[in-house]
Structure formats: structure tokens, C-alpha cells
N, C-alpha and C positions, 0 to 999 in steps of 0.2 A: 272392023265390025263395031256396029254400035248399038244399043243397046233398044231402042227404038224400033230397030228390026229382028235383033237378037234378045229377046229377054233374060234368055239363060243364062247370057254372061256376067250377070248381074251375080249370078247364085255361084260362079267359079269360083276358086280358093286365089285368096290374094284381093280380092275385088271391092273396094271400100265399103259398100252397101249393097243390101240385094234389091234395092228398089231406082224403076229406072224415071228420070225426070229429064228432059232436055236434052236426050241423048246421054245422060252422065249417068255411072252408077253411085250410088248416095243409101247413106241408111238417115229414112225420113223420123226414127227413132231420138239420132241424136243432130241429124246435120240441121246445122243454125240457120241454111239460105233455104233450109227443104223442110221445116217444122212440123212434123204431123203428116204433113201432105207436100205435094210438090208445090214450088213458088211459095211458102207461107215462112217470113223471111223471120228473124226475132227480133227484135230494137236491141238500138244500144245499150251494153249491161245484164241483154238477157242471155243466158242457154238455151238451149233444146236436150229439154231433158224427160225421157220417155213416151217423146212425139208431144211436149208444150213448150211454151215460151215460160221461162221464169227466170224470177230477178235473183241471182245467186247473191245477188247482195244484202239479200232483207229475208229470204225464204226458207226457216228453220227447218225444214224436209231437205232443202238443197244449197248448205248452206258453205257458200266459196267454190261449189261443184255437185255437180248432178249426184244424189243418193246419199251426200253428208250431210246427214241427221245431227241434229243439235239434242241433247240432252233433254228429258222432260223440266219443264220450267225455264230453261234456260231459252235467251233469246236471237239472231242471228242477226248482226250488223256489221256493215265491211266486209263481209263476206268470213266471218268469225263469232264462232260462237258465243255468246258472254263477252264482248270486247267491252271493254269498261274505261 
């Protein structure tokens, strides 16, 4: 069964994502080749994080991984907050 003709199998337990793109099930939430939407792939360095492309390397909201918040004032590089 694939997903393309079965939607639902997307939404079964165990299923990596509920959203179907290519016949695959994928969540376009967080997956890097399915960003947002199906095919929208991220460059090198970025994530997918909450359905965007962003550089965990510079991005004090997502800073080394999706939802690690950097401190107020402080800055994100290397993927660390404050690296000095």
C-alpha cells in the first residue's frame, strides 16, 4: 500500500509523517527533502524546522536544533550559543 492511493496510512501509529509526498509518508513539518511542502528540499547547513529552511548555525530561535532558543541578548554561532 502506498500512500498516493491510501492517504490514511500516513495517519497510522508508527508512520514517520502524516503527510504523503512521492508515494512516501514524511512530516513536511520537520523533514529536510519535504520543507513546508512536498519537494522543497533545505541547502546545506539548513533544517526544517516548523515547515522552514533555517541555518541552525547562525539562528538564535534555532540555535544547533530546531526550538533551541538562545538566551535574550545572547548571540548563536556554530550552532552555540554565546560561542566566544
Amino acid at each position: 500500500m502506498t500512500c498516493d492511493r491510501f492517504p490514511r496510512v500516513c495517519r497510522a501509529s508508527g508512520s514517520p509523517g502524516p503527510d504523503c509526498c512521492r508515494r512516501q509518508c514524511v512530516n513536511v513539518m520537520s523533514d529536510s527533502q519535504n520543507c513546508g511542502q512536498c519537494g522543497t528540499k533545505c541547502r546545506f547547513g539548513q533544517a526544517c524546522c516548523g515547515g522552514r529552511c533555517v541555518n541552525v548555525m547562525y539562528d538564535p530561535k534555532n540555535c544547533g536544533g530546531c526550538k533551541k532558543r538562545c538566551k535574550k541578548g545572547t548571540f548563536c554561532q556554530y550552532g552555540m550559543c554565546s560561542y566566544a
